[in-house]
C-alpha positions in Angstrom: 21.5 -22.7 -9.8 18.3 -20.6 -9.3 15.7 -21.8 -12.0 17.3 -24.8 -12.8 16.3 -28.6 -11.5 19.0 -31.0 -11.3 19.4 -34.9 -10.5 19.8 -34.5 -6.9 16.0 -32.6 -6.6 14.4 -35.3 -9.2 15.8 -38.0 -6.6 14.9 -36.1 -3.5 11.0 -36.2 -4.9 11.1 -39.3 -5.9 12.6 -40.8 -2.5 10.7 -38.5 -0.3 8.0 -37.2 -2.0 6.7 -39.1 -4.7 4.3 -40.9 -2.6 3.3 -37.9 -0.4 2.0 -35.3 -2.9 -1.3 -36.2 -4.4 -1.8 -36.1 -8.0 -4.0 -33.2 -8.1 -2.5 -30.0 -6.8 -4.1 -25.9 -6.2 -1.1 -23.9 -6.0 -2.3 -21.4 -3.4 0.3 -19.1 -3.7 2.7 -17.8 -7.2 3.8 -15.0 -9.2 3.6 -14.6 -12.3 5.6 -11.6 -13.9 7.5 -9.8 -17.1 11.3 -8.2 -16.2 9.7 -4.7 -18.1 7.2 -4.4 -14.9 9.8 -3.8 -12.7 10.6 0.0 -12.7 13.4 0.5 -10.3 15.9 -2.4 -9.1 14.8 -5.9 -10.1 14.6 -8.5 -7.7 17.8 -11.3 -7.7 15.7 -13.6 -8.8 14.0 -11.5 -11.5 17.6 -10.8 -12.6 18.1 -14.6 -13.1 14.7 -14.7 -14.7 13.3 -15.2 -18.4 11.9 -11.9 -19.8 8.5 -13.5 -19.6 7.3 -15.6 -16.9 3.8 -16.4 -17.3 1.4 -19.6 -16.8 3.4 -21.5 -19.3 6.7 -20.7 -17.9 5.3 -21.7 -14.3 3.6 -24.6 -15.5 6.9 -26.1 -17.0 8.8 -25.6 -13.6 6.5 -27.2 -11.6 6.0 -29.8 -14.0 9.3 -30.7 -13.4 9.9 -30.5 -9.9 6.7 -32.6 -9.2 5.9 -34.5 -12.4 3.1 -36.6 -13.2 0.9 -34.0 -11.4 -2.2 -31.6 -12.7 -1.1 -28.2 -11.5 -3.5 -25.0 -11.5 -3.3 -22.2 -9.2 -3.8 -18.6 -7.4 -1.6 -16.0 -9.0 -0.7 -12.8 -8.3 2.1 -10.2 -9.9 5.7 -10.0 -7.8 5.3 -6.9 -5.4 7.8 -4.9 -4.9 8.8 -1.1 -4.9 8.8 0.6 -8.7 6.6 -2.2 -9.7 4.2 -1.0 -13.0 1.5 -2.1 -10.9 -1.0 -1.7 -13.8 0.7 -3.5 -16.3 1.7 -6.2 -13.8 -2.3 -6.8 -13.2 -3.3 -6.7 -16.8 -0.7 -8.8 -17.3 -1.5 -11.3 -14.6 -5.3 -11.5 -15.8 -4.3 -12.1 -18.8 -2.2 -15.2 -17.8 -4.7 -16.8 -15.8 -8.0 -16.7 -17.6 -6.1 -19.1 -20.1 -6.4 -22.3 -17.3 -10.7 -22.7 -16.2 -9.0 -23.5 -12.9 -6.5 -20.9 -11.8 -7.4 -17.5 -10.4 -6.0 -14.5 -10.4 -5.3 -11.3 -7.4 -4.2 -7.9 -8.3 -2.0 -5.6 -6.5 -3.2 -2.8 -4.5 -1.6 0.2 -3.5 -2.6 2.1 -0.1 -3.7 5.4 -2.0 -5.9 3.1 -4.8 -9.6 4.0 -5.1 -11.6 1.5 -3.5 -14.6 1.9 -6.2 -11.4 1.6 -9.2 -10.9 -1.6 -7.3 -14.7 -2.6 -7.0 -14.7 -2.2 -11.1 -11.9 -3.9 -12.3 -12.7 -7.3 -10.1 -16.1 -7.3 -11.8 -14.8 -6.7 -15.2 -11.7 -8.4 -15.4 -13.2 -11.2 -12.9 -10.1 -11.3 -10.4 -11.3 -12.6 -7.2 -9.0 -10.7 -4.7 -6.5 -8.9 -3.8 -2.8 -8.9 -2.9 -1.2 -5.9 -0.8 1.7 -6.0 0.6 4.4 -3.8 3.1 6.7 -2.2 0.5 4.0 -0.2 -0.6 3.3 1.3 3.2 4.4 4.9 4.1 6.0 4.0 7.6 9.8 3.0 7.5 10.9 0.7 7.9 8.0 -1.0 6.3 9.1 -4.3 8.0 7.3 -3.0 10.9 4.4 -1.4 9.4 1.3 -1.8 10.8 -1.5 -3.9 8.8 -3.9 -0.9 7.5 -0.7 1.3 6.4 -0.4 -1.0 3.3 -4.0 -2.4 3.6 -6.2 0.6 4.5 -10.0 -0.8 5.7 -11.6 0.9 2.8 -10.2 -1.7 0.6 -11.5 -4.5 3.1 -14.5 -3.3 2.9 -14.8 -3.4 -0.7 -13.5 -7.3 -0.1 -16.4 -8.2 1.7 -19.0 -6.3 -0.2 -17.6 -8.1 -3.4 -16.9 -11.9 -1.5 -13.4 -11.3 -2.7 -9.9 -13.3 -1.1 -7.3 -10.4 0.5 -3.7 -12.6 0.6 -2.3 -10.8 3.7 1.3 -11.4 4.0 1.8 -9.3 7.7 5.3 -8.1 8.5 6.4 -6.9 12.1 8.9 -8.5 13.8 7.2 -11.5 15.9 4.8 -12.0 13.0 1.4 -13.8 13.9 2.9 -13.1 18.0 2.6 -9.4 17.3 -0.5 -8.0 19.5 -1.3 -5.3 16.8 -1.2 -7.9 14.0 -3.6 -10.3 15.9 -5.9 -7.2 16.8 -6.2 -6.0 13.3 -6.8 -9.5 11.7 -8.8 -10.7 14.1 -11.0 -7.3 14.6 -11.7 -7.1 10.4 -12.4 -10.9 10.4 -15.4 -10.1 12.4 -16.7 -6.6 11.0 -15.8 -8.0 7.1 -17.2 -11.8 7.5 -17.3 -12.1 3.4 -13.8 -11.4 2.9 -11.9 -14.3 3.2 -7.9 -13.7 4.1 -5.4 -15.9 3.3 -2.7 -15.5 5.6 0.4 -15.7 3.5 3.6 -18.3 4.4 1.9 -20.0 7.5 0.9 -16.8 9.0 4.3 -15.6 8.7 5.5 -18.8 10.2 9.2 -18.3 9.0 9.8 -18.5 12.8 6.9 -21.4 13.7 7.2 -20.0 17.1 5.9 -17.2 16.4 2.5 -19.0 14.4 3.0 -21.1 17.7 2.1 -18.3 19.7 0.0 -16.2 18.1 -2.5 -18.4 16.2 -4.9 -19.1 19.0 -6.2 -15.5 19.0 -7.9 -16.4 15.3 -9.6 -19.2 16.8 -13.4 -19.8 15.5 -13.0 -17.6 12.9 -14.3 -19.3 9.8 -13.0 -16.5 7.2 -9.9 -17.1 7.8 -7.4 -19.5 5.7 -3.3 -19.7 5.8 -1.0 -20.9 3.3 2.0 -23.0 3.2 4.0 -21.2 0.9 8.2 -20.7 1.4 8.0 -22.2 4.8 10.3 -24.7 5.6 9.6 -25.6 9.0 6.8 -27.6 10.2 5.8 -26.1 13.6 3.8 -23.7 12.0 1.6 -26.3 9.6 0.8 -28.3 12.6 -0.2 -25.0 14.8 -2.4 -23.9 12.3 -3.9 -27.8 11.9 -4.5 -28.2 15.5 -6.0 -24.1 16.4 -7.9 -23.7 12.7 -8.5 -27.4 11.4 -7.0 -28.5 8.0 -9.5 -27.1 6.3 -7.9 -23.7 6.9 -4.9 -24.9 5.2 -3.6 -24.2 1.7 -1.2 -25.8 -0.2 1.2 -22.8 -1.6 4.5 -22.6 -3.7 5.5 -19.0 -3.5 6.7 -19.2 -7.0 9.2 -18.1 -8.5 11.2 -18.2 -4.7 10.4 -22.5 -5.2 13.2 -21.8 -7.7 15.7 -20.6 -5.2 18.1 -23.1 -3.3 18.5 -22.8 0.2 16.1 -22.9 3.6 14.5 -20.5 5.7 15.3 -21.1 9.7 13.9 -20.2 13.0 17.1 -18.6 14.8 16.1 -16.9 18.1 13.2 -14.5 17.8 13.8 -14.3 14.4 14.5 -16.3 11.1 17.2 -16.4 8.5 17.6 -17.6 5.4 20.6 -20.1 4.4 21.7 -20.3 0.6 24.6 -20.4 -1.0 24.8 -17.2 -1.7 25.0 -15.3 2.0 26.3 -18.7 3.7 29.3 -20.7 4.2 27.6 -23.9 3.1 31.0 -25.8 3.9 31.8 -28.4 6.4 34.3 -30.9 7.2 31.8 -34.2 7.5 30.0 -33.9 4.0 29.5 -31.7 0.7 26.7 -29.9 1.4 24.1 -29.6 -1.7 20.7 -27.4 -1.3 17.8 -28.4 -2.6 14.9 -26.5 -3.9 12.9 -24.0 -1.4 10.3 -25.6 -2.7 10.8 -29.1 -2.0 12.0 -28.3 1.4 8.9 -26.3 2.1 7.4 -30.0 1.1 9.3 -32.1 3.1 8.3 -29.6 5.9 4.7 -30.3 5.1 5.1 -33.7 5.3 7.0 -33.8 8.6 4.2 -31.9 9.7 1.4 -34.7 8.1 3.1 -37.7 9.9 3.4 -35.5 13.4 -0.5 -34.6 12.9 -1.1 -38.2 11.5 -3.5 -37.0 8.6 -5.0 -39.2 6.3 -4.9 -39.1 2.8 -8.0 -37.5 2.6 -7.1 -34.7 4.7 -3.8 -34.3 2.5 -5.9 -34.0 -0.3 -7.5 -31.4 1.2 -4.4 -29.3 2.1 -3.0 -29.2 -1.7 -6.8 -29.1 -3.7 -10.1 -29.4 -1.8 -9.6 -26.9 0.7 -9.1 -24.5 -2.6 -11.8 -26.1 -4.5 -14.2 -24.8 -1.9 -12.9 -21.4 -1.6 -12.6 -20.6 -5.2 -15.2 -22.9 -6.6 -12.9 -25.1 -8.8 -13.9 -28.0 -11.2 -13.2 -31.0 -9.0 -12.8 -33.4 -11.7 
């Protein structure tokens, strides 16, 4: 059922969502991808995949799950081990300079020259970057530390160029993690023109752990978090209350949207339930996933009506906020 949208999604938006998500939309957080770029063992969902799944491809997903809306975006290539990291970027930039209001991040590597970075922003105009743990040294990278898959050289280079880094930090209590708050918090200060997204509510799969942890990036005015793949609101309003909804970004974390399923808190940790590693049977009803990315929106939305925002401020959360950041035609 992975990249497919059925009735019981179209009826879900329109019951729960139709009147919540504005009619603009800056998709703060996608993939775009070929199946050739990955080297080694393709992802499940890349499995499931088209060969090709570029802006048009994304486009016509999203158009479906939330119809009737104008839909640009921040893209990025899927990282993950054996990835052809340099055909995934070219291909990437290629994608995104078709849409005036989309923009595109490349994948770094640790061991990639900061000045080969420096060049190819100017010349192929990408506007950040997008590391990530798989491509860290220490095992297992799930606890790496922050500057084993983004070294400071290549921050530095971020704020010398005013590019974005979208920092997806690992580590077992996420955004509660001393080290992780250290790091972010120490280069946020040193590096004032790079601006870092933090990726999935600050790694609020657990909102706990965003809970916790957030307050330690108070004031910092470089420093933005997405909503992408979360589907539990705790996090959203942490970030709203400690950061201000300006720091907030609508995200999708396409192509995962496409998946079926939720992501939980579950002690100090999180799981995820689909139907494919969960008895999704019970005696009192059938039981029917919808889209990760619909729940991540009705998480988004629980959080709204808890924070009451206004309409204005929503708008904010799924285009301004991005508009700002990026410099995007607002009309």
């Amino acid at each position: 059922m992975d990249w497919q949208i059925v009735d019981e999604d179209r009826e879900l938006f329109e019951r729960e969502l139709e009147t919540f998500v504005p009619s603009r939309l800056f998709d703060g957080h996608a993939h775009l991808f070929e199946r050739r770029q990955f080297l080694a063992e393709q992802p499940a969902l890349v499995k499931s995949s088209p060969d090709s799944v570029g802006l048009d491809a994304y486009q016509a997903f999203m158009n479906q799950m939330l119809p009737r809306r104008r839909i640009s975006g921040l893209f990025f290539p899927f990282p993950v081990a054996g990835l052809d990291t340099l055909g995934a970027n070219e291909f990437l930039i290629s994608q995104v300079h078709s849409d005036l209001n989309s923009r595109g991040l490349m994948i770094v590597q640790p061991g990639m020259d900061p000045e080969f970075i420096r060049e190819t922003a100017r010349r192929k105009g990408i506007v950040g970057l997008k590391c990530y743990h798989c491509y860290s040294s220490e095992r297992p990278t799930f606890e790496a530390e922050i500057p084993s898959y983004l070294p400071e050289e290549q921050v530095r280079v971020a704020h010398e160029e005013g590019l974005t880094i979208m920092l997806h930090m690992v580590k077992r209590r996420g955004m509660a993690d001393p080290s992780n708050q250290e790091v972010i918090r120490l280069w946020a200060k040193r590096y004032p023109d790079a601006r870092l997204i933090l990726a999935h509510a600050a790694r609020g799969f657990n909102p706990h752990h965003t809970i916790q942890g957030i307050g330690a990036l108070r004031g910092l005015r470089n420093i933005w978090c997405d909503t992408s793949e979360v589907t539990e609101s705790g996090g959203f309003e942490a970030i709203v209350r400690t950061l201000g909804v300006d720091r907030l970004l609508y995200g999708s974390d396409f192509p995962v949207t496409c998946m079926r399923g939720r992501c939980v808190a579950l002690g100090d940790s999180f799981f995820w339930l689909s139907p494919e590693n969960a008895d999704l049977h019970a005696a009192y009803t059938e039981i029917r996933p919808t889209l990760v990315g619909l729940e991540s929106l009705r998480a988004l939305k629980l959080a709204a009506l808890n924070l009451g925002l206004t309409d204005s401020q929503l708008e904010a959360i799924f285009f301004s906020n991005a508009a700002e950041l990026f410099a995007l035609k607002k009309h």
